[in-house]
MARBA-3410 file (N, C-alpha, C, O; in Angstrom, 1 decimal):
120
0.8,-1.2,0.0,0.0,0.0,0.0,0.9,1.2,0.0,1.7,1.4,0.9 ~ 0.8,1.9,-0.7,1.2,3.8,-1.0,0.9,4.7,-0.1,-0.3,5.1,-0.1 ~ 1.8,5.2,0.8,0.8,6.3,1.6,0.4,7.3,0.8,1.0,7.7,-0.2 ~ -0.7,7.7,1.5,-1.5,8.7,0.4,-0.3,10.4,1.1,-0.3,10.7,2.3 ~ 0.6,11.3,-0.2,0.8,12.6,0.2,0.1,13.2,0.9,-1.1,13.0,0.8
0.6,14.1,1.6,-0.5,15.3,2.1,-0.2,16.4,1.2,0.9,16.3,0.6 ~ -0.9,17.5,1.0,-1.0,18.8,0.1,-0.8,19.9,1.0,-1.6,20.4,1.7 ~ 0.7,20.4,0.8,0.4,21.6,2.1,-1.2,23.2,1.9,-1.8,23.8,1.1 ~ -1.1,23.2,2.7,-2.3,24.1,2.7,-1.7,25.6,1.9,-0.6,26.1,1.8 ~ -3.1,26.0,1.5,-2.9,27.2,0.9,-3.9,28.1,0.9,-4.9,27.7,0.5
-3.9,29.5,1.2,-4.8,30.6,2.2,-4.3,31.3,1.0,-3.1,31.3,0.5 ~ -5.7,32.1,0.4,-6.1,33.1,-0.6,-7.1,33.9,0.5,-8.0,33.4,1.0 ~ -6.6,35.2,0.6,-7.6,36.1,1.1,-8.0,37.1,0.0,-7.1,37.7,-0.6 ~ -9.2,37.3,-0.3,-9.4,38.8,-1.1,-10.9,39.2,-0.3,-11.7,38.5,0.3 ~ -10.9,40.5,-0.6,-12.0,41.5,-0.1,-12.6,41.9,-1.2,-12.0,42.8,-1.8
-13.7,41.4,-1.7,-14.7,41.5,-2.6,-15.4,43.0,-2.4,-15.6,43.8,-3.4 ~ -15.6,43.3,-0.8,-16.1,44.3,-0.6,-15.6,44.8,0.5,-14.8,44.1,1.1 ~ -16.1,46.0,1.1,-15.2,46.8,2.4,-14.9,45.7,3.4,-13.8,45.1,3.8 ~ -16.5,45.5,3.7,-16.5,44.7,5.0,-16.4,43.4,4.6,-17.4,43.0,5.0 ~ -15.7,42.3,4.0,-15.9,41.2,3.8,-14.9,40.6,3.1,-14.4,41.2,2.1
-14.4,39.5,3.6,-13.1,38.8,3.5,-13.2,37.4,2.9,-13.4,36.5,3.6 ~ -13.2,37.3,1.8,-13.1,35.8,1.4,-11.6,35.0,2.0,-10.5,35.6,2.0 ~ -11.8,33.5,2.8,-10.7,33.2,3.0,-10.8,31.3,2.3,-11.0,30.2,2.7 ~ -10.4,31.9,1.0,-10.0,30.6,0.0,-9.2,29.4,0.4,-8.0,29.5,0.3 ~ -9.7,28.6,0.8,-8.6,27.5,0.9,-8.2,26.2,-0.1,-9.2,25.7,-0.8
-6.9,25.6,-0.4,-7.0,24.2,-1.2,-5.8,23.7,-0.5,-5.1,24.3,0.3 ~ -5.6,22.9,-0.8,-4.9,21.8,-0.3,-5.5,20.3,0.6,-6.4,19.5,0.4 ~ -4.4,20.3,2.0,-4.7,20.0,3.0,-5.2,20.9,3.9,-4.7,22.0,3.9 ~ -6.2,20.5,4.8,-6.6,21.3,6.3,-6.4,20.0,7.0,-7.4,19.2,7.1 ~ -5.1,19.5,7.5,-4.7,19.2,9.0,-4.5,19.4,9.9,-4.7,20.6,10.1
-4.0,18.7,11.0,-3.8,19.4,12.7,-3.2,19.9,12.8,-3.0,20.7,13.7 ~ -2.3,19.9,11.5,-0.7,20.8,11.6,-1.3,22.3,11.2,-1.0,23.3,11.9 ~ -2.2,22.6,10.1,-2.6,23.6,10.0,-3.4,24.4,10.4,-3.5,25.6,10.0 ~ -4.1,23.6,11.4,-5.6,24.2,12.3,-4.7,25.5,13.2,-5.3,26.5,12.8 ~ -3.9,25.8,13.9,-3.1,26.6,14.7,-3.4,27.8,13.8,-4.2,28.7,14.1
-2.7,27.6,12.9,-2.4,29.4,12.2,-3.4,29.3,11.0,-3.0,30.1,10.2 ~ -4.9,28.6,10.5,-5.6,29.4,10.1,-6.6,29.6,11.3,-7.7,29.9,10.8 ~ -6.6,29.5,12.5,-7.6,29.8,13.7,-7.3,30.9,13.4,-7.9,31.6,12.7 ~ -5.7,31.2,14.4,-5.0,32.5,14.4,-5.6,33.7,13.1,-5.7,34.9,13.2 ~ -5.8,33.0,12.1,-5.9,34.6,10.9,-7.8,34.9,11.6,-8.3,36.0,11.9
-8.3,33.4,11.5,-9.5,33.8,11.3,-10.0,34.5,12.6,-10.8,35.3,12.7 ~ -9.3,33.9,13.5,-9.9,35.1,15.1,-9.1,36.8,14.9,-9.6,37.6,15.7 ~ -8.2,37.4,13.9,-8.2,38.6,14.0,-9.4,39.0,13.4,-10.2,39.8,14.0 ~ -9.6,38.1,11.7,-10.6,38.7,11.2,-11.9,38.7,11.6,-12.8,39.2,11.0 ~ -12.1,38.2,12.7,-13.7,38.0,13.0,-13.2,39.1,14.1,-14.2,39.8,14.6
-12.0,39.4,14.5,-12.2,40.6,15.7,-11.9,41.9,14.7,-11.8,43.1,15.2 ~ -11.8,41.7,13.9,-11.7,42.9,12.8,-13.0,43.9,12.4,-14.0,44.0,13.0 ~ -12.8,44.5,11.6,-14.0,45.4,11.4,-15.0,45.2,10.4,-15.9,45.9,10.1 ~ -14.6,43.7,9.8,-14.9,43.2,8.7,-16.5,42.9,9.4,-16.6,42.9,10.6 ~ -17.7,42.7,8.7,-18.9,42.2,8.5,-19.2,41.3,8.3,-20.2,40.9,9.0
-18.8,40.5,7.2,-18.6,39.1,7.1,-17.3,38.4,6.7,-16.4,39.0,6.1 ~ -17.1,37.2,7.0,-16.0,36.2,6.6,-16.2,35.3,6.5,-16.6,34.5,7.4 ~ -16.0,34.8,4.7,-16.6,33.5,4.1,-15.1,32.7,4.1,-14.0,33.2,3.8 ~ -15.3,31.2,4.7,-14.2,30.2,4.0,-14.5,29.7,3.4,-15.7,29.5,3.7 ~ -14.4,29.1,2.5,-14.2,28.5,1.1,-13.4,27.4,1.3,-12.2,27.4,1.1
-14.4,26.3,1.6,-13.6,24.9,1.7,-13.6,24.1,0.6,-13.2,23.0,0.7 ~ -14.3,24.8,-0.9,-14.6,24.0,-1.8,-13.9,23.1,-2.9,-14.1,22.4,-3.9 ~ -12.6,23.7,-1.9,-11.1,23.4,-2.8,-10.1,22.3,-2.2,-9.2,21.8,-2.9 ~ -10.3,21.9,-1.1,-9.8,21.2,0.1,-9.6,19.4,-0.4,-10.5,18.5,-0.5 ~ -8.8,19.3,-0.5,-8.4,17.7,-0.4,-9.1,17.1,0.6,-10.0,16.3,0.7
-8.4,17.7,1.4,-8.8,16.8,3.0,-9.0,18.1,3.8,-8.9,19.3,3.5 ~ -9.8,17.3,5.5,-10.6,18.4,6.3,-10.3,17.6,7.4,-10.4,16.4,7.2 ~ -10.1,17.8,8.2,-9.5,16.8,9.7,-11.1,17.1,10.6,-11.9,18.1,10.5 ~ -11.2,16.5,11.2,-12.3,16.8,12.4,-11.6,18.0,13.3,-12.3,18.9,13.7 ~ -10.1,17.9,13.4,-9.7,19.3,14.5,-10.3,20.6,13.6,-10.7,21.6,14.1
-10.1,20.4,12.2,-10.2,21.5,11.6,-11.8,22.0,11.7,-12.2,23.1,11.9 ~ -12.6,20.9,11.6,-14.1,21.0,11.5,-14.6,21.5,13.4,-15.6,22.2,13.6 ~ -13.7,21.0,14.3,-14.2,21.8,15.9,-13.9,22.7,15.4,-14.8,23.4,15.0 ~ -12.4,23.3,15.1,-11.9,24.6,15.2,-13.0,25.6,14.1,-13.1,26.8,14.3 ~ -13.6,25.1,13.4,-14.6,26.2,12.4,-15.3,26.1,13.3,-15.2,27.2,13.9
-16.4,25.1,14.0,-17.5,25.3,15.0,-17.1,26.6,15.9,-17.9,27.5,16.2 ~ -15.9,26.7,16.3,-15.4,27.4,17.8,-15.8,28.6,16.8,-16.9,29.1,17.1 ~ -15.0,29.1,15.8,-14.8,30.2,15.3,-16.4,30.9,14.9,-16.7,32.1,14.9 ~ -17.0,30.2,14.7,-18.4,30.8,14.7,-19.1,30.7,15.8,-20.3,31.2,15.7 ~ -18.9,30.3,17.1,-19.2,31.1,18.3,-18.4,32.3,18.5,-19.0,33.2,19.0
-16.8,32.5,18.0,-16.4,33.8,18.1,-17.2,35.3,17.1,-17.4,36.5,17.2 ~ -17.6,33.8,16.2,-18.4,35.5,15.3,-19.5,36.0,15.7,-19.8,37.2,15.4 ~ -20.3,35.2,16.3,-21.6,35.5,17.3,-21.0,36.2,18.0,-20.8,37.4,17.7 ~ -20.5,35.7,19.2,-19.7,37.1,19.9,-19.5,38.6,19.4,-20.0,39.5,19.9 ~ -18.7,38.6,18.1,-17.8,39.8,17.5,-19.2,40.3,16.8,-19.1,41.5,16.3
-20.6,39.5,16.7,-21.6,40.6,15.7,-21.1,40.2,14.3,-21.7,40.9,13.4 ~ -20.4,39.4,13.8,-19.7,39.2,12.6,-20.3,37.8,11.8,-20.0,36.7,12.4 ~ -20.8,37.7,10.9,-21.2,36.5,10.2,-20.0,35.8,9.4,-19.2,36.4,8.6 ~ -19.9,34.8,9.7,-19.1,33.8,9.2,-19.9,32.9,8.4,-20.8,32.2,8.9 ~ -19.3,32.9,7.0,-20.0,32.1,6.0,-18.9,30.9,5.5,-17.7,31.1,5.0
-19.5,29.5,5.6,-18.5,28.6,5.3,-19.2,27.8,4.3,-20.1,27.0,4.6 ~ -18.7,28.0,3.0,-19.0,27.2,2.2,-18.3,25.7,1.7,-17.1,25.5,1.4 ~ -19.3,24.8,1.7,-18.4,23.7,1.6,-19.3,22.5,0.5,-20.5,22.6,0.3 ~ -18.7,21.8,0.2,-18.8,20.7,-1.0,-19.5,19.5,-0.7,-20.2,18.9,-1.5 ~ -19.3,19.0,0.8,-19.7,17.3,0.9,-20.5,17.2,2.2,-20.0,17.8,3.2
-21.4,16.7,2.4,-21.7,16.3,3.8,-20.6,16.1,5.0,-20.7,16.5,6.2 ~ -19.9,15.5,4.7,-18.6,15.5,5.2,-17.6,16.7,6.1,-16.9,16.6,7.2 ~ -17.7,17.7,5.1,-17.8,19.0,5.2,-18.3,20.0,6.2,-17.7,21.1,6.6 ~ -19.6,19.4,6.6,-20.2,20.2,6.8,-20.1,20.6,8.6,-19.8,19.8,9.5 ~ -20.3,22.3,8.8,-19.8,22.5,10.1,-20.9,22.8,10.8,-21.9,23.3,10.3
-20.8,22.3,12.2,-22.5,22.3,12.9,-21.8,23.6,14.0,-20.8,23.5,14.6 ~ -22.8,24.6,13.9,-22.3,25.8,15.0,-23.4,26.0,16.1,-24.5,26.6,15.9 ~ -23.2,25.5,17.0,-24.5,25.9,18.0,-24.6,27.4,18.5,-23.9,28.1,19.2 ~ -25.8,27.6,17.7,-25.8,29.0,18.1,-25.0,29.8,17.8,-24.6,30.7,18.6 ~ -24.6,29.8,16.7,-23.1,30.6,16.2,-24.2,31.1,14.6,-25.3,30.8,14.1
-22.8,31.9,14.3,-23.6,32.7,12.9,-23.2,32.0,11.9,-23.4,32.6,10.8 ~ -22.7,30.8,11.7,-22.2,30.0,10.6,-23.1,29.6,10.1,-24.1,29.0,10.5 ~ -22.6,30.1,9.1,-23.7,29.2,7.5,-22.8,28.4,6.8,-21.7,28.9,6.5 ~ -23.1,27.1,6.4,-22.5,26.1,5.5,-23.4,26.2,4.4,-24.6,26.2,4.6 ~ -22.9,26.2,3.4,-23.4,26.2,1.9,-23.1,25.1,0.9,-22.0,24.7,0.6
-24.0,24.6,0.6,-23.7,23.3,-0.4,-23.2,23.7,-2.0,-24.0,24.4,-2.6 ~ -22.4,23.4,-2.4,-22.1,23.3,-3.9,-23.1,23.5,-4.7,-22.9,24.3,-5.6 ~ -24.0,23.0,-4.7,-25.2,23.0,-5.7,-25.9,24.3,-5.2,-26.8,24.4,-5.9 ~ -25.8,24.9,-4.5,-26.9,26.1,-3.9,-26.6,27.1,-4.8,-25.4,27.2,-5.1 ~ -27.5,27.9,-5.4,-27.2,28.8,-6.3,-26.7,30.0,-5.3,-26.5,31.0,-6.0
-26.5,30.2,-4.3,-25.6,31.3,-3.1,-24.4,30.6,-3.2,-23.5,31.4,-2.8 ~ -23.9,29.5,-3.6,-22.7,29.1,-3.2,-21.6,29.2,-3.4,-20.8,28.4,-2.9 ~ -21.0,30.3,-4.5,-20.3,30.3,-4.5,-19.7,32.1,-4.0,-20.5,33.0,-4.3 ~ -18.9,32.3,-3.5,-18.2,33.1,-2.1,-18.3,34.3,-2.8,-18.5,35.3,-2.1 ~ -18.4,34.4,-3.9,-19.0,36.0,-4.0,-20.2,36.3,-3.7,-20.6,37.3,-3.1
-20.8,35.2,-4.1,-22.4,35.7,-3.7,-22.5,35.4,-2.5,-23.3,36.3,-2.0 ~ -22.2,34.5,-1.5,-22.4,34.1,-0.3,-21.7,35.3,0.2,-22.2,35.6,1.3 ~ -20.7,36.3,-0.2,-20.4,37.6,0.7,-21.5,38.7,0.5,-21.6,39.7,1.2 ~ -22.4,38.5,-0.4,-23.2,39.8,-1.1,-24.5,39.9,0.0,-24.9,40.9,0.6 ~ -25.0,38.3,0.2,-25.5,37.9,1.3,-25.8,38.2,2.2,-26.4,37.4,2.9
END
């Protein structure tokens, strides 16, 4: 058997609009990476921004640490008044926020893809 490579991760940020930060992901999202994209996404949700979409649509892989650490971060945006929009591709994907402002977006949804889910 071959072990399967990992894909190191890779963070695309753009601002579509004032208040609103797309944060693009592809590669890997492992444990190794969960640390420093928390870290970006807790400035921007403590930022002045309005909304903050991730874009998991690109992602090889998605670790379960990475899928708590999105849950956490959308109790931070409830906190901050800030909507956190996470769009994602598979059931698998998908992030459950209790009580948090996260939105998961399916592939097929005609909102789904991160411009429009920022216009939102």
């Amino acid at each position: 058997m071959i072990p399967t490579q990992r894909q190191a991760l890779n963070i695309t940020l753009t601002r579509p609009h004032r208040d609103t930060t797309i944060v693009h992901l592809t590669g890997d999202l492992d444990d190794r990476s969960v640390p420093g994209l928390e870290e970006l996404l807790i400035h921007r949700l403590r930022s002045c921004l309005r909304t903050v979409v991730v874009d998991l649509t690109e992602l090889a892989y998605l670790s379960p640490r990475a899928t708590d650490m999105l849950a956490r971060q959308a109790g931070q945006a409830r906190r901050n008044h800030t909507h956190l929009v996470i769009v994602a591709c598979s059931p698998g994907r998908r992030v459950q926020a209790d009580g948090g402002h996260a939105r998961v977006l399916p592939c097929g949804d005609s909102t789904a893809h991160p411009h429009r889910a920022a216009r939102s």
